[in-house]
C-alpha positions as CSV (number, residue, x, y, z in Angstrom):
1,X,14.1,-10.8,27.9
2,X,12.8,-14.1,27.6
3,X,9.1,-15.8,27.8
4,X,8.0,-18.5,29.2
5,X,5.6,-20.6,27.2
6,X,3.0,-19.8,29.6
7,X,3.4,-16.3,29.1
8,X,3.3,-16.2,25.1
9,X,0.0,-18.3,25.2
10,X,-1.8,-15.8,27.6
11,X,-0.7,-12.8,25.0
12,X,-1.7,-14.6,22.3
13,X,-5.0,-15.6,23.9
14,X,-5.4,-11.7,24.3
15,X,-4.8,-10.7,21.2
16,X,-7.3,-13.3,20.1
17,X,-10.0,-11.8,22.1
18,X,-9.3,-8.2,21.0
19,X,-8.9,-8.6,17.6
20,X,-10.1,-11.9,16.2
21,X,-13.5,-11.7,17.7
22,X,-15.0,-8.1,17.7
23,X,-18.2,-9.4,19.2
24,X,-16.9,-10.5,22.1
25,X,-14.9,-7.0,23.0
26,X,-16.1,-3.5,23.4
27,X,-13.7,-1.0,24.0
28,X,-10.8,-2.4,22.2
29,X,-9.5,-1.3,18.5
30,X,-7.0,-3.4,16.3
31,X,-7.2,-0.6,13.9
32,X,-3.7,1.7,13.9
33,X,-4.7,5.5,15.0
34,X,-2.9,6.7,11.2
35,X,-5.3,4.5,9.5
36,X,-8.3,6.6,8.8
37,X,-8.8,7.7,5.5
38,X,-8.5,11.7,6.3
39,X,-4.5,10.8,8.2
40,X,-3.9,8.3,4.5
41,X,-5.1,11.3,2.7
42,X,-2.5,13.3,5.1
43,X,0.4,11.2,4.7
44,X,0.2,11.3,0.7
45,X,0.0,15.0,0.4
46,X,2.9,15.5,2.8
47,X,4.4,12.9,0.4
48,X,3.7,14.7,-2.7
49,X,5.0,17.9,-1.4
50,X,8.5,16.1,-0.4
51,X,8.8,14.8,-4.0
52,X,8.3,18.0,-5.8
53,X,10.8,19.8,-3.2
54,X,13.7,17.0,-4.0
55,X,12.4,17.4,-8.0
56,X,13.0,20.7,-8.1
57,X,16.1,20.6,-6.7
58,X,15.2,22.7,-3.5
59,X,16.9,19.4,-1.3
60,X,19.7,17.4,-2.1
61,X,19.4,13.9,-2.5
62,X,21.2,12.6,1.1
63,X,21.8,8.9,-0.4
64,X,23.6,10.1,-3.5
65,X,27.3,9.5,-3.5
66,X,28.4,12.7,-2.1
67,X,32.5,11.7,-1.6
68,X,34.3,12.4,1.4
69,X,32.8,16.1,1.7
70,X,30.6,16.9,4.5
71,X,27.7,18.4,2.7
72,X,24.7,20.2,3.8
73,X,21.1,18.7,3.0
74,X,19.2,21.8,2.2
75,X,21.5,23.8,-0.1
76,X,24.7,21.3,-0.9
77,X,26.9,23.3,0.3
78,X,30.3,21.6,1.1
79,X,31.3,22.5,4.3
80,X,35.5,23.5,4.7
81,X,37.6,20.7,5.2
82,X,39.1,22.1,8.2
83,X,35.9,22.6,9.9
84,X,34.8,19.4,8.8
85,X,38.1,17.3,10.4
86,X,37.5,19.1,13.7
87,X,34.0,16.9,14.1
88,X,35.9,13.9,13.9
């Protein structure tokens, strides 16, 4: 998709208005809908609670060199070769 010059200044003559001068708008937000403090607060304890389940080993690390093995993420169990080769 390509824009025409004319095109890029009328969105950035929008964005202008909406964002870069809140007196002039009045129904328009810049600010992102996860941004309030009570969806931060959210995101960190759902972020705590996915480091302690990795720290205590309840989920396997899925960037850790593994091998060839097709290994499940919530136990570690390697799957059976031969079940494994039929996926490919």
């Amino acid at each position: 998709m390509e824009l025409s010059k004319a095109e890029v200044l009328r969105l950035i003559d929008e964005f202008e208005q909406a964002c870069l001068f809140p007196a002039d708008r009045t129904t328009t937000s810049c600010e992102h809908p996860d941004s309030s403090a009570n969806e931060q607060m959210k995101f960190l304890r759902h972020l705590n609670e996915l480091v302690n389940v990795v720290k205590e080993g309840r989920a396997i690390n899925p960037f850790r060199e593994t091998g060839p093995d097709l290994v499940t993420l919530d136990t570690g169990e390697v799957m059976d070769p031969e079940i494994a080769n039929s996926f490919a």
